[in-house]
ROSE-483313 format. One record per residue (C-alpha): residue number from 1; residue in one letter; y, x, z. Coordinates in steps of 0.05 Angstrom, whole numbers. Example, Ala and Ser with C-alpha at 12.3 -4.5 7.8 and 13.67 -1.06 7.14 Angstrom:
% ROSE-483313
     k   r       yy       xx       zz
     1   A      -90      246      156
     2   S      -21      273      143
***
This chain:
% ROSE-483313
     k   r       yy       xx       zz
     1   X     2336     2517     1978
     2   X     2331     2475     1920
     3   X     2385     2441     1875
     4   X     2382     2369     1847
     5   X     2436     2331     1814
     6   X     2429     2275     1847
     7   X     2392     2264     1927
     8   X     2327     2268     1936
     9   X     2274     2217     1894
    10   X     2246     2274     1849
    11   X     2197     2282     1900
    12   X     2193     2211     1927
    13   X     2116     2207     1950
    14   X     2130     2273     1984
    15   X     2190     2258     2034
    16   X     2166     2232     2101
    17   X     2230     2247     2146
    18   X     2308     2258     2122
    19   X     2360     2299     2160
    20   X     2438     2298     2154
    21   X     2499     2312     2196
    22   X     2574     2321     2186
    23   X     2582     2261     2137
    24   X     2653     2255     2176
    25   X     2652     2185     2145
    26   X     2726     2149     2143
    27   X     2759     2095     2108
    28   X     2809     2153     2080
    29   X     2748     2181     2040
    30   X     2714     2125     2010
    31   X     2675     2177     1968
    32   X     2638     2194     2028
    33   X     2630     2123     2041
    34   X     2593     2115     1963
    35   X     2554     2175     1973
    36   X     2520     2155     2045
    37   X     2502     2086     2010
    38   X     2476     2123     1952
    39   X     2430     2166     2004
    40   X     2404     2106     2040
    41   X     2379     2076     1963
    42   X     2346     2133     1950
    43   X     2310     2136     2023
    44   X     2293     2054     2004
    45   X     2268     2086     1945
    46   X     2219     2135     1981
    47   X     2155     2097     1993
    48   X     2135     2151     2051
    49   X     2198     2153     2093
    50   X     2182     2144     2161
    51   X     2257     2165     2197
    52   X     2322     2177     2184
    53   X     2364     2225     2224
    54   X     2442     2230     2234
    55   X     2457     2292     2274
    56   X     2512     2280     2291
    57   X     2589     2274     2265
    58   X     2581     2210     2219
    59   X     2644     2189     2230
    60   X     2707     2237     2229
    61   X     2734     2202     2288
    62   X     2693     2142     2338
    63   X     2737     2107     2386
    64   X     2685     2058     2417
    65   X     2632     2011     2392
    66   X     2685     1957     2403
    67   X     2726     1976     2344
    68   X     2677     1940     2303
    69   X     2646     1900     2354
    70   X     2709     1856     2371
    71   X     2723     1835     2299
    72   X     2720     1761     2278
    73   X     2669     1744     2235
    74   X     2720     1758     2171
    75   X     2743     1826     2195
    76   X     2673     1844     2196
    77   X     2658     1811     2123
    78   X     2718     1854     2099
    79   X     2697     1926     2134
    80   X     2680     1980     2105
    81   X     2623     1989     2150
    82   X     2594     1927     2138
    83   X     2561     1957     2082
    84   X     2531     2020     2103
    85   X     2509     1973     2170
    86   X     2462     1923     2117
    87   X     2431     1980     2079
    88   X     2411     2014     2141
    89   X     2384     1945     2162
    90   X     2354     1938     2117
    91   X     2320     2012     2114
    92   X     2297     1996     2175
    93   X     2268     1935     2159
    94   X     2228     1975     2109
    95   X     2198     2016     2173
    96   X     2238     2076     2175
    97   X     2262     2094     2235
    98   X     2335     2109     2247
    99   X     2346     2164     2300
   100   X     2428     2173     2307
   101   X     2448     2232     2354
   102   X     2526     2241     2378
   103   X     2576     2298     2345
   104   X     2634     2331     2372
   105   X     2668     2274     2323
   106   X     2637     2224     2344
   107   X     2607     2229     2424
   108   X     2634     2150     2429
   109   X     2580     2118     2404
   110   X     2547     2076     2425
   111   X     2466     2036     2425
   112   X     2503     1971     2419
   113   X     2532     1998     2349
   114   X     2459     2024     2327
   115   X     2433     1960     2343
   116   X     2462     1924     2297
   117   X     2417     1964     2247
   118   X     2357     1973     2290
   119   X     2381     2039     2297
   120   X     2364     2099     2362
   121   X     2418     2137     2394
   122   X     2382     2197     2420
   123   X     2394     2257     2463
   124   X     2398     2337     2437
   125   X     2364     2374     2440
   126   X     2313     2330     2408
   127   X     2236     2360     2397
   128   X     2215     2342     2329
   129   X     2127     2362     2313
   130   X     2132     2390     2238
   131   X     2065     2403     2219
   132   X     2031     2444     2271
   133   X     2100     2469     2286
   134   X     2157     2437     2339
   135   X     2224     2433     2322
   136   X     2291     2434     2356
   137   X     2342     2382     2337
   138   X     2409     2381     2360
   139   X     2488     2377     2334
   140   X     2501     2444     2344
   141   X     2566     2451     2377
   142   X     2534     2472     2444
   143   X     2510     2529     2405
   144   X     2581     2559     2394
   145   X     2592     2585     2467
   146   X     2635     2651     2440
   147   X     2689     2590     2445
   148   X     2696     2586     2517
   149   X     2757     2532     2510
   150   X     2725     2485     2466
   151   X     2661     2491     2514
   152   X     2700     2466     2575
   153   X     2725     2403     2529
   154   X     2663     2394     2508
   155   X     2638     2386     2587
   156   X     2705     2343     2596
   157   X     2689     2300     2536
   158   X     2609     2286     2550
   159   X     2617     2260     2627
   160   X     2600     2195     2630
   161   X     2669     2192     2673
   162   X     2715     2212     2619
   163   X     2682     2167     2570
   164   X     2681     2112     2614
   165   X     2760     2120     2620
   166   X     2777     2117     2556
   167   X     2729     2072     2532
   168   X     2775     2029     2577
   169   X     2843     2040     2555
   170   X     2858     2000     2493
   171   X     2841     2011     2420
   172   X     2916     2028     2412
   173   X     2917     2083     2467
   174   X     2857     2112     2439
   175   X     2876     2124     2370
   176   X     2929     2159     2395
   177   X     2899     2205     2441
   178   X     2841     2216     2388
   179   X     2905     2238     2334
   180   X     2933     2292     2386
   181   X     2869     2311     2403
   182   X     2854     2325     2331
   183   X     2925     2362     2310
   184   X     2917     2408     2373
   185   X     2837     2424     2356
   186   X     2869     2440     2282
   187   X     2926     2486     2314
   188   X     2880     2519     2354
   189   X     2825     2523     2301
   190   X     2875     2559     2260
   191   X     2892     2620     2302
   192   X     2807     2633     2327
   193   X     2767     2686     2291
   194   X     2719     2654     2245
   195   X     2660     2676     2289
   196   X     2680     2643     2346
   197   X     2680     2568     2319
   198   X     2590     2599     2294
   199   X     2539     2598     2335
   200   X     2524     2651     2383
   201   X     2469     2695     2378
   202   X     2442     2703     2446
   203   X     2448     2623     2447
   204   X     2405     2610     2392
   205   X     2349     2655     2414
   206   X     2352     2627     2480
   207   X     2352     2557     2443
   208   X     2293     2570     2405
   209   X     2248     2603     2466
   210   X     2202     2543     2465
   211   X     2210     2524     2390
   212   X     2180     2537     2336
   213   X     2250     2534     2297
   214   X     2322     2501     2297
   215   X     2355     2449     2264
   216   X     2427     2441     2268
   217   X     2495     2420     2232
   218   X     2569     2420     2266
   219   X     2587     2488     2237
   220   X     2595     2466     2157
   221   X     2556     2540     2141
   222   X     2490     2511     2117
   223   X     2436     2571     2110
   224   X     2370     2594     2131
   225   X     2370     2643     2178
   226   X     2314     2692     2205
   227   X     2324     2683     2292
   228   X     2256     2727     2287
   229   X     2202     2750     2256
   230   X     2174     2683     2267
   231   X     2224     2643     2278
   232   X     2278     2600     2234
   233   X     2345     2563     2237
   234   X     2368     2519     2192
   235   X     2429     2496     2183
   236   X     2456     2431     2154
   237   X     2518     2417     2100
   238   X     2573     2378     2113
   239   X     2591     2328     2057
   240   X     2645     2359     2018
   241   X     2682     2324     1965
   242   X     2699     2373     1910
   243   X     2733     2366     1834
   244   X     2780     2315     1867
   245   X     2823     2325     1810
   246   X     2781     2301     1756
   247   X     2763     2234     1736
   248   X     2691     2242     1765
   249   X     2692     2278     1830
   250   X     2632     2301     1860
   251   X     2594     2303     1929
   252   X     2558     2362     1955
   253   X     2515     2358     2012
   254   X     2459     2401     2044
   255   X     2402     2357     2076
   256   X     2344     2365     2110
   257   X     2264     2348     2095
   258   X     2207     2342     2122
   259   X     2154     2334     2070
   260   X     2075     2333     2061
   261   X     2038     2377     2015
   262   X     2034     2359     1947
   263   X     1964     2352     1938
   264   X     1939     2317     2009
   265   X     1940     2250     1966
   266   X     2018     2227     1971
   267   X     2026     2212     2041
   268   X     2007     2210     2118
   269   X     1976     2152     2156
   270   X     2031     2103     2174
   271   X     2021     2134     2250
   272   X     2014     2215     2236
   273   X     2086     2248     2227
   274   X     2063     2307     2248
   275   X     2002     2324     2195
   276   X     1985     2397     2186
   277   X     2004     2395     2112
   278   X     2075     2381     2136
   279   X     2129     2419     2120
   280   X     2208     2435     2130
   281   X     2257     2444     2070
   282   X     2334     2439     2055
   283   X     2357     2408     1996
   284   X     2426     2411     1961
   285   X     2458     2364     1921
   286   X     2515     2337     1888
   287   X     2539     2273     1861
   288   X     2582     2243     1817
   289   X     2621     2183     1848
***
C-alpha cells in the first residue's frame, strides 16, 4: 500500500478509475466535507480518469432525496452540499463517470439525487473487468453474516416496502427514527465481539467463487487480504479525522485504484477500461485541512 501526503496526482497519467467508501459525510464534520472536495480536484486533475466510485456510506445518515430536493432556490445556494454537487458536475462533465452504490448509512438514496451530478446509483455486487481480471464491488455489510441481528435489519431496511414507508412519513419523523436507530446500533455495537461486526470467512469465499478478487469498505479495517492462493480482498478506509486537537488536523483515508502500466504510453483508449496493462492498488493518505 503506498503513502502520499496528499491524494493521489503523483501518478496522474496513471489513474484510470478511483474507489472510496465510508466518507460518512455530515454537516457536523466539515473536515470531511473539505477533504471529499479536495479528492474530486485532484480526480479533475487526472487527465485519464474514466469513473468515480462511492461504495457506499457517503453520508453518515440519508433521510430521502427530498431533504435537499425540496429546498428553495436559497436553501440550496446556502447548503453544504451544494458544493460537493458542482464539483462532481462538473467531474462529470469532464467524462468521468460517477458510479454511487448505497451503504448501511445511507440505503435512502436516491437516482433523482445523482442526477443532479450526472451521477449512477448502482446495485452490489457490482462486476468491475481490471485488466484481464473481474472484480467484485460491493459495500460490504452483507459480508458480515456472523451478525445474524444486524442481517435481519438489513433485509427489513432494503425492501422496497419499508423504504417506501418511511420515505413517506415526514422529514421530521424521519430524523427521529434515523437518531434511535443510530443510539440503539451504538448500544448494541458496544456489547458484540469485534469479529462479529468483520466479514465472515465462509462468506467471502463464497463471494469471490466467480471473481477474480473483492473490493469492499463498511468495516473501517482497510487491508489486503489473501482469500487464496489466487485470490484477493481488499478493503477500503473510512475517512478518519485525526490530530483534532491541533491547529491543523488531518484526514486519513484508504482509496482504491485502478491504474495502467507505466510504460504502455500514459493511458487507455477513451473506450478500453479494461486494458491488460491494468492494474488494482490501494493508496493511503492524509491531509491537512
Amino acid at each position: 500500500m503506498q503513502r502520499f501526503d496528499h491524494l493521489i496526482t503523483t501518478r496522474p497519467h496513471q489513474v484510470r478509475q478511483v474507489m472510496i467508501s465510508d466518507l460518512h459525510l455530515s454537516p457536523q464534520e466539515p473536515a470531511l466535507e473539505q477533504a471529499f472536495l479536495a479528492l474530486l480536484d485532484d480526480c479533475l486533475a487526472l487527465p485519464a480518469l474514466k469513473r468515480l466510485f462511492i461504495l457506499g456510506d457517503w453520508f453518515e445518515v440519508w433521510l430521502g432525496d427530498d431533504t435537499y430536493l425540496s429546498l428553495s432556490e436559497n436553501e440550496q445556494i446556502a447548503h453544504w452540499l451544494t458544493p460537493l454537487i458542482a464539483k462532481l458536475k462538473q467531474l462529470r462533465i469532464n467524462g468521468c463517470e460517477i458510479l454511487v452504490m448505497h451503504g448501511n448509512r445511507d440505503f435512502l438514496l436516491g437516482q433523482p439525487f445523482c442526477n443532479l451530478f450526472g451521477g449512477e446509483l448502482i446495485s452490489e455486487p457490482y462486476t468491475l473487468p481490471v485488466g484481464q481480471q473481474t472484480y467484485r464491488l460491493e459495500h460490504g455489510d452483507a459480508l458480515c453474516t456472523d451478525d445474524k441481528k444486524y442481517q435481519l435489519f438489513r433485509k427489513i431496511m432494503r425492501n422496497r416496502l419499508t423504504q417506501w414507508y418511511l420515505l413517506n412519513k415526514s422529514l421530521e419523523k424521519r430524523l427521529a427514527i434515523a437518531d434511535n436507530m443510530r443510539k440503539r446500533s451504538q448500544q448494541n455495537n458496544a456489547n458484540k465481539a469485534a469479529y462479529i461486526m468483520d466479514v465472515n470467512d465462509e462468506t467471502v469465499r463464497q463471494a469471490i467463487t466467480t471473481s477474480d478478487a473483492l473490493l469492499h469498505g463498511h468495516t473501517h479495517r482497510p487491508d489486503i487480504h489473501h482469500v487464496t492462493a489466487d485470490k484477493k480482498r481488499y478493503v477500503l478506509g473510512d475517512w478518519r479525522l485525526l490530530d483534532t486537537d491541533t491547529r491543523q488536523p488531518k484526514v486519513s483515508a484508504v482509496i482504491g485504484a485502478v491504474t495502467d502500466d507505466e510504460h504502455s504510453n500514459d493511458g487507455f483508449s477513451s473506450n478500453d477500461l479494461s486494458n491488460n496493462d491494468a492494474g488494482f492498488e490501494l493508496f493511503e493518505f492524509t491531509m491537512l485541512v
